[in-house]
C-alpha positions in Angstrom: 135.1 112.8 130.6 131.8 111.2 129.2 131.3 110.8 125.6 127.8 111.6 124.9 128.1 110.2 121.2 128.5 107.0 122.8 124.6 107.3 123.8 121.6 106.3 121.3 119.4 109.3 120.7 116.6 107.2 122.0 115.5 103.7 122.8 114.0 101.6 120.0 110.8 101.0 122.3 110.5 104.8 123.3 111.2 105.3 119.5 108.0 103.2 118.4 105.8 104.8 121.1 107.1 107.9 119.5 106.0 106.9 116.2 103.1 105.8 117.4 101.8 108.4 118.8 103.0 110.8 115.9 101.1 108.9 113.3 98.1 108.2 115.4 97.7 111.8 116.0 98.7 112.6 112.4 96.0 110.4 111.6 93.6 111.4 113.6 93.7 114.4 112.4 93.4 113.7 109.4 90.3 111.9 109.6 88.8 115.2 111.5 90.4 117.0 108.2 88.6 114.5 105.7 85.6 114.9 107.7 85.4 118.5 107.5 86.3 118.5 103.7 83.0 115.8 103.0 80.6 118.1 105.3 82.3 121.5 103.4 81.8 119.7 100.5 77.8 118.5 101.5 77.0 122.0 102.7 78.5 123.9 98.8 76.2 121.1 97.2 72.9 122.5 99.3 74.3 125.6 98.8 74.7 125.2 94.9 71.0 123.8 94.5 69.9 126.2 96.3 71.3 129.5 94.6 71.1 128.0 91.4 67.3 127.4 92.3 67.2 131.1 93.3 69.0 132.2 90.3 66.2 130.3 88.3 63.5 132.6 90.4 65.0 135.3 89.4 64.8 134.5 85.3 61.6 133.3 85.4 60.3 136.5 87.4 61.7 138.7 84.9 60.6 136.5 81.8 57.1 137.0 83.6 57.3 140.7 83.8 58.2 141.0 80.3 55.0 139.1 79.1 53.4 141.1 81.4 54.8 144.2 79.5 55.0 142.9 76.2 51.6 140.3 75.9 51.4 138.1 72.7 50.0 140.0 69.8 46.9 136.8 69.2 45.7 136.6 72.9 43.0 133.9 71.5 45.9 131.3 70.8 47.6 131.4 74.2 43.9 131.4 76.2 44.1 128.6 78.9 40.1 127.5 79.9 39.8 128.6 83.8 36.8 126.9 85.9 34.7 127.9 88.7 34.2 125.6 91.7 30.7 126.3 93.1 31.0 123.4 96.4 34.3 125.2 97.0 34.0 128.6 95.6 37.0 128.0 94.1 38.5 128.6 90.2 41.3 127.0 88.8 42.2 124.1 86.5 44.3 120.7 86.9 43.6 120.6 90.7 41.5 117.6 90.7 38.5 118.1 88.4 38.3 119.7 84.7 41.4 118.6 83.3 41.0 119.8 79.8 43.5 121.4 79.0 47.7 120.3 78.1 49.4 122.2 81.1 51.0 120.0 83.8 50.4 123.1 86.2 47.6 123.4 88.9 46.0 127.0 89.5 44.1 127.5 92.8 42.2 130.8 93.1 39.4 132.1 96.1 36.0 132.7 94.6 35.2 133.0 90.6 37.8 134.3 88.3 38.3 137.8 87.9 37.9 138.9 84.1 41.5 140.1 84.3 42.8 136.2 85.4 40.3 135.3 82.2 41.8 137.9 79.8 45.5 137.5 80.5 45.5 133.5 81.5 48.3 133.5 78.5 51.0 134.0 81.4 50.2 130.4 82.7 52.0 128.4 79.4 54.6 130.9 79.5 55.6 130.1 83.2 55.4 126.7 82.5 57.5 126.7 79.9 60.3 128.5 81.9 59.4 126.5 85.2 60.8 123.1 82.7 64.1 124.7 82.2 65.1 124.5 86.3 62.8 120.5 86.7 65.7 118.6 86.6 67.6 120.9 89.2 65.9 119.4 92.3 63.6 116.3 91.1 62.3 117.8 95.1 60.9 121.2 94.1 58.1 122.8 93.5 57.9 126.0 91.4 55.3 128.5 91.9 53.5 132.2 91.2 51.6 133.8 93.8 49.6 136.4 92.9 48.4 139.0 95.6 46.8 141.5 93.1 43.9 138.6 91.8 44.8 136.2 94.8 45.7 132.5 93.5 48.5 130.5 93.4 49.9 128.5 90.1 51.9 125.6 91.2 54.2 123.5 88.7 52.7 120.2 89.8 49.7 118.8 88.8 47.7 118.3 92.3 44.8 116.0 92.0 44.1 116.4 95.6 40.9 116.2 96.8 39.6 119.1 98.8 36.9 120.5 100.5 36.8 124.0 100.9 39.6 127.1 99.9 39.9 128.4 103.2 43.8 127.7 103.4 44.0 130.0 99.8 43.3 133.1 103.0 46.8 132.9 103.2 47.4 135.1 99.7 48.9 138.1 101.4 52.0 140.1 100.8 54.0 139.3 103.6 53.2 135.9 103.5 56.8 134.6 102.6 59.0 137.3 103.6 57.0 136.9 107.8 58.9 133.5 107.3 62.2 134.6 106.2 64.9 136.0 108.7 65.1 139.2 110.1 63.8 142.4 107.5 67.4 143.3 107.4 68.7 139.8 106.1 66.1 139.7 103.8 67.0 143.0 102.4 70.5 141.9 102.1 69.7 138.9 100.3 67.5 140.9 98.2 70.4 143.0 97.3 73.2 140.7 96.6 71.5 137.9 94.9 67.5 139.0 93.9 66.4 136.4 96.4 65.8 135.3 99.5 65.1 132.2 101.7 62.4 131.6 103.9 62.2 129.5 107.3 60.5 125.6 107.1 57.2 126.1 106.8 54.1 123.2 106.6 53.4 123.9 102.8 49.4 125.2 102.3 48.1 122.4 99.9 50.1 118.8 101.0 51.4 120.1 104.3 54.8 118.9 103.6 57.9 120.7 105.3 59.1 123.3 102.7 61.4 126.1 102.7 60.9 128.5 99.8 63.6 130.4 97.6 61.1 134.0 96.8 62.3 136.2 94.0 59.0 139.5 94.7 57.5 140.1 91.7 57.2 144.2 91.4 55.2 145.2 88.2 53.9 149.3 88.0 55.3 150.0 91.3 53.4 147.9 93.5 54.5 144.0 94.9 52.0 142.1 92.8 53.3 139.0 93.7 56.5 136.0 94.7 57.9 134.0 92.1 59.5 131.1 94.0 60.2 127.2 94.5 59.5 125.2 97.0 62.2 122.5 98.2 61.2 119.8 100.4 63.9 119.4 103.4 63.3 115.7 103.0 64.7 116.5 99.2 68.4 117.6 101.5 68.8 113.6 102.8 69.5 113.2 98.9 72.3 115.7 98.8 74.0 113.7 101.4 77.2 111.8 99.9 79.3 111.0 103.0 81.3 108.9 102.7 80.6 105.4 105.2 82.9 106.4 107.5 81.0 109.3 108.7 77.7 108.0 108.4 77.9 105.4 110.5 80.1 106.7 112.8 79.4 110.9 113.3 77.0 113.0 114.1 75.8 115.2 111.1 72.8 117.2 112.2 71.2 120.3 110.0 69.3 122.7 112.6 66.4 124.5 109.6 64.5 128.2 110.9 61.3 126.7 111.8 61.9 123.3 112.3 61.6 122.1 115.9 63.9 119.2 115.7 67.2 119.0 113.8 67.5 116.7 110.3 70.0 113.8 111.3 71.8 113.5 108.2 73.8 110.9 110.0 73.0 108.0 112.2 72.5 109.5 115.8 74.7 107.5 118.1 73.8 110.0 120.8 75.9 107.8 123.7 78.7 108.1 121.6 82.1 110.3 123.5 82.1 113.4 121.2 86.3 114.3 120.4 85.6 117.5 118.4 82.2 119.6 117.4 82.1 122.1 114.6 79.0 124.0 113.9 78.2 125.9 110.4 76.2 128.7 109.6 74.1 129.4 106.4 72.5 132.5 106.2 69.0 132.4 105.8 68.6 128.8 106.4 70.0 127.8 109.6 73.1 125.8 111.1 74.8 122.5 110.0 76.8 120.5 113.5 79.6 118.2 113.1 80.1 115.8 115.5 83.3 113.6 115.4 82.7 110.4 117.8 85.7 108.1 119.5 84.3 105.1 117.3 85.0 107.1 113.9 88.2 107.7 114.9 89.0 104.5 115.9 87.1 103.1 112.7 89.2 105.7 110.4 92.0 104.3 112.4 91.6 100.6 111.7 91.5 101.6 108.2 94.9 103.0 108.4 97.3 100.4 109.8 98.4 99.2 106.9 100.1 102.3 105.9 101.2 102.9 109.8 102.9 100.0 110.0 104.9 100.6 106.4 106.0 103.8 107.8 106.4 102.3 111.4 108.8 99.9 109.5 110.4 102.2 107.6 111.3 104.9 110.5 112.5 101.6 112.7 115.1 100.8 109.3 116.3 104.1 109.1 116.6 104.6 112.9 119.1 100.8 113.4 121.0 102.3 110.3 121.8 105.8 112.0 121.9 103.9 115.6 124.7 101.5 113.4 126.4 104.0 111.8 126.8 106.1 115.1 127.9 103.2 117.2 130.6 102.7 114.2 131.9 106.3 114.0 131.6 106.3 118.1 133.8 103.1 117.9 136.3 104.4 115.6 136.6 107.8 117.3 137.3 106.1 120.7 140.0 104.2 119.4 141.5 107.1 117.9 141.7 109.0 121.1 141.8 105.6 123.8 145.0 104.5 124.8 145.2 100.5 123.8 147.5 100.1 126.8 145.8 101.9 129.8 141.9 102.3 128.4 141.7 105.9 129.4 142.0 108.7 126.4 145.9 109.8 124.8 146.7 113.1 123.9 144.3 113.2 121.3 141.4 114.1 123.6 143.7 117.4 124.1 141.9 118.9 121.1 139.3 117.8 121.5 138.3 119.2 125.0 139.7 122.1 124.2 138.2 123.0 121.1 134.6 122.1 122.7 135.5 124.6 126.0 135.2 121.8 127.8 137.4 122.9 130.1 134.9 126.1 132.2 136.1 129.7 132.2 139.1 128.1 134.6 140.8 124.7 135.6 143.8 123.2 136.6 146.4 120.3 135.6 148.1 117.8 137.1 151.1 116.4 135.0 152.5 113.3 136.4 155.3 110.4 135.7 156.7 107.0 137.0 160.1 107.5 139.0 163.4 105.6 137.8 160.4 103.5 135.3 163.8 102.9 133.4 165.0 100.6 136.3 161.7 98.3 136.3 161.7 97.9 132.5 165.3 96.7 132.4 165.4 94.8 135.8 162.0 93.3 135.7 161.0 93.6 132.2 158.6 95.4 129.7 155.7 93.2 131.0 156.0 94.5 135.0 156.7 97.9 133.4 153.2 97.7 131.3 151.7 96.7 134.2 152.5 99.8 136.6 151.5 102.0 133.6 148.1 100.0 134.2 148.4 100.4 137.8 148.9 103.9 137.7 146.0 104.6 135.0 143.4 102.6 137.4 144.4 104.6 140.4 143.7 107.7 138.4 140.5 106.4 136.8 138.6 105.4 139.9 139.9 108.2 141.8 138.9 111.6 139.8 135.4 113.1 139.0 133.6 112.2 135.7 133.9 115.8 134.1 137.3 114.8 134.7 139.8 113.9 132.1 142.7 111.8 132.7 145.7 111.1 129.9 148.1 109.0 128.9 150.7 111.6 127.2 153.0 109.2 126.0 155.2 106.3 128.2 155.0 106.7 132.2 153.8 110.2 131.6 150.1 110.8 132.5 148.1 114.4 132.5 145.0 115.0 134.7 142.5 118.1 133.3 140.6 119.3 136.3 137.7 121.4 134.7 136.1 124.1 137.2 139.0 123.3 139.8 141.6 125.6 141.5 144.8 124.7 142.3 144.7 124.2 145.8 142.2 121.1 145.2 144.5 120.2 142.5 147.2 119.5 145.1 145.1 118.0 147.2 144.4 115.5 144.6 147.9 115.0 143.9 148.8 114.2 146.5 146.2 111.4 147.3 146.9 109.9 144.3 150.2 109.7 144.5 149.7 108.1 148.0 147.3 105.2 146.2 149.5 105.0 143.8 152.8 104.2 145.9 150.5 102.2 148.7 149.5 99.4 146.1 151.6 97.1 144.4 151.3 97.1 141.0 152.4 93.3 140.3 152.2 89.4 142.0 156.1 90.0 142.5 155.0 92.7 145.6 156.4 95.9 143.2 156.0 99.2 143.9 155.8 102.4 141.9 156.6 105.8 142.9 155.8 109.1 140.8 155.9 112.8 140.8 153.8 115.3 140.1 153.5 119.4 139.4 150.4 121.0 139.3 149.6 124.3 137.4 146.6 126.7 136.8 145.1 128.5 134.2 146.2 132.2 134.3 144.8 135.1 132.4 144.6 134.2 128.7 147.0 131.0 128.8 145.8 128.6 126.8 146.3 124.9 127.7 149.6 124.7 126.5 150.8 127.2 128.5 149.5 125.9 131.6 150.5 122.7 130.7 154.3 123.8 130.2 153.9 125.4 134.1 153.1 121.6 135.1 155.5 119.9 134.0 158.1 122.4 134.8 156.9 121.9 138.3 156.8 118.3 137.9 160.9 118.2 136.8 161.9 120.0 140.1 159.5 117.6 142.2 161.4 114.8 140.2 164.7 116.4 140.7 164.0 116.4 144.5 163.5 113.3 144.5 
């Protein structure tokens, strides 16, 4: 019978690759983990700016509706000084000429100013006020009011840009913003759940910079009178970008904008790189953000992590040679519990043993056999030639049975074969070969021989193995008697 505890669970080498493999991958994923946490993390920052931005819109359109309803009680103190722009037909203030008053604002209006702009030009210090409280959000934004009822445009910044004409002020119109948003229907829901909404990149009118705009609609005495909104550079989103080196070196990070013909490249674009795994994010209203994890950030994030590989390498091979010791010591002592010292092959022992692990199939057989007149050799020849048939016998026994086979020294010149799976007709077929071996060999130098007997039972029914074993060695005592 083989001992299967006598087997290491694996090899030491195929134990390593194991490891290996199971950190590498453990690590690998990891890395894909991490990298997915730092874009997460990149895409709540935009996010953040973004609706905080919007959130802004929102207070500064309704501080502006309330000075539209409730206008300051001295309209002569607020006054701001509005000029007309005859080789541009064009009114306004801070946009390049006439800087005489303390706003930091630029208005920009088609034609001369109507009385109305003149009588209620209070609303300008007002808005700037407000527009200070979100400056240090995004040092990349550009707040604004755009009025469709008298047709200008106030813009936080003071733009001493030198212009010819006003023909790109045409663009004044209602559905100027929300024609660059999304779909009506995503507009609308933005409108509903947060007061604002996002449009696509867009060349901005006066510096022609790539904007997208964050529009809260200004609705005074039921009619759209004009957007209250901010302007954020997509340059301005490189500066949100905190990944760490590992990813922008080595991945590909692109953010797809509405409008924008190419993608940013948040990342360095090693476009010949072999992509492992792509993941692609949506915002809503602004476009999509691509992860691209390359074979060179893996095997960078890798190189990074062999250090603490090979402490847990060591570690698992330290354990595994202490189990691998202790087994090989319990194996050790077990075996010599149940090995005979004399012959090598098991003692009664085992009995339990196989038994107890129905070892034995659903039906077997036994073959109980014994040394004849073993008396006579011992006392003519001696204890040593009689310790050598015993060794004789157990040999023949050993090289001549199967390996779920299990042969037994049961105590002196009496030995017990368990034939698992096995009828009794084999059985005595076996028998009876052995016992020819066994009486065809000599067992010592001197030219000895030994002869034995044998009886042969099977299991019946519900017999257990002693049972069956007390049927074989009754048959064995008449064989012996016979002869």
């Amino acid at each position: 019978m083989k001992n299967t505890n006598s087997s290491p669970f694996i090899s030491l080498v195929s134990l390593n690759i194991l490891i290996v493999l199971v950190l590498t991958t453990a690590a690998s994923y990891s890395i894909w983990n991490q990298a997915k946490i730092d874009v997460e993390s990149f895409i709540s920052s935009v996010k953040e700016s973004i609706f905080l931005l919007g959130s802004r819109t929102v207070e500064n359109k309704n501080l502006l509706l309330d000075i539209l309803e409730n206008p300051p009680k001295n309209l002569n103190e607020n006054q701001v000084p509005i000029h007309y722009y005859p080789q541009r037909d064009e009114y306004g203030f801070n946009n390049g000429v006439n800087n005489d008053n303390l706003l930091n604002g630029t208005l920009l209006g088609r034609g001369r100013p109507p009385q109305a702009v003149l009588d209620n030009s209070y609303i300008f210090p007002y808005l700037e006020r407000a527009w200070s409280r979100s400056t240090p959000l995004l040092l990349s934004s550009d707040q604004f009011y755009t009025s469709y009822r008298y047709k200008f445009i106030y813009t936080m910044g003071n733009r001493n840009i030198k212009r010819k004409t006003s023909e790109y002020l045409d663009v004044i119109v209602p559905t100027r913003y929300s024609s660059m948003a999304a779909t009506d229907k995503s507009v609308k829901r933005q409108l509903h759940s947060r007061g604002f909404y996002i449009t696509h990149a867009y060349k901005d009118t006066i510096d022609k910079t790539n904007v997208i705009s964050v529009i809260s609609p200004v609705h005074f005495q039921g009619q759209h009178i004009g957007d209250m909104g901010v302007d954020i550079s997509t340059s301005y989103l490189y500066a949100l970008n905190n990944f760490p080196r590992l990813i922008k070196r080595y991945a590909q990070v692109s953010l797809k904008i509405h409008g924008l013909e190419s993608p940013l490249q948040l990342t360095a674009n090693h476009a010949d790189n072999f992509i492992l795994i792509t993941k692609t994010y949506v915002f809503e209203g602004l476009g999509s953000l691509t992860l691209n994890v390359t074979l060179p950030m893996i095997l960078h994030g890798l190189h990074s992590k062999l250090q603490s590989m090979f402490v847990i390498m060591l570690m698992f091979n330290v354990i595994y040679i202490y189990l691998i010791r202790n087994k090989r010591e319990r194996f050790q002592l077990q075996t010599k519990i149940i090995t005979d010292d004399l012959t090598g092959i098991y003692n009664r022992r085992i009995i339990d043993e196989a038994s107890s692990k129905s070892k034995l199939g659903t039906t077997f057989s036994l073959i109980v056999m014994d040394a004849n007149k073993f008396k006579t050799i011992n006392d003519t020849y001696g204890h040593q030639e009689g310790d050598l048939a015993i060794q004789h016998i157990a040999r023949t026994l050993k090289e001549n049975v199967r390996k779920e086979d299990i042969c037994i020294r049961m105590g002196g010149d009496e030995f017990c074969i368990i034939l698992p799976n096995t009828e009794i007709t084999q059985a005595h077929l076996l028998a009876n070969a052995l016992k020819s071996k066994i009486e065809s060999v000599p067992f010592s130098e001197r030219g000895l021989f030994v002869h034995v007997s044998f009886g042969v039972s099977q299991k019946q029914n519900n017999d257990d193995f002693d049972e069956t074993y007390k049927q074989a060695d009754k048959q064995l005592y008449l064989n012996k008697h016979d002869a």
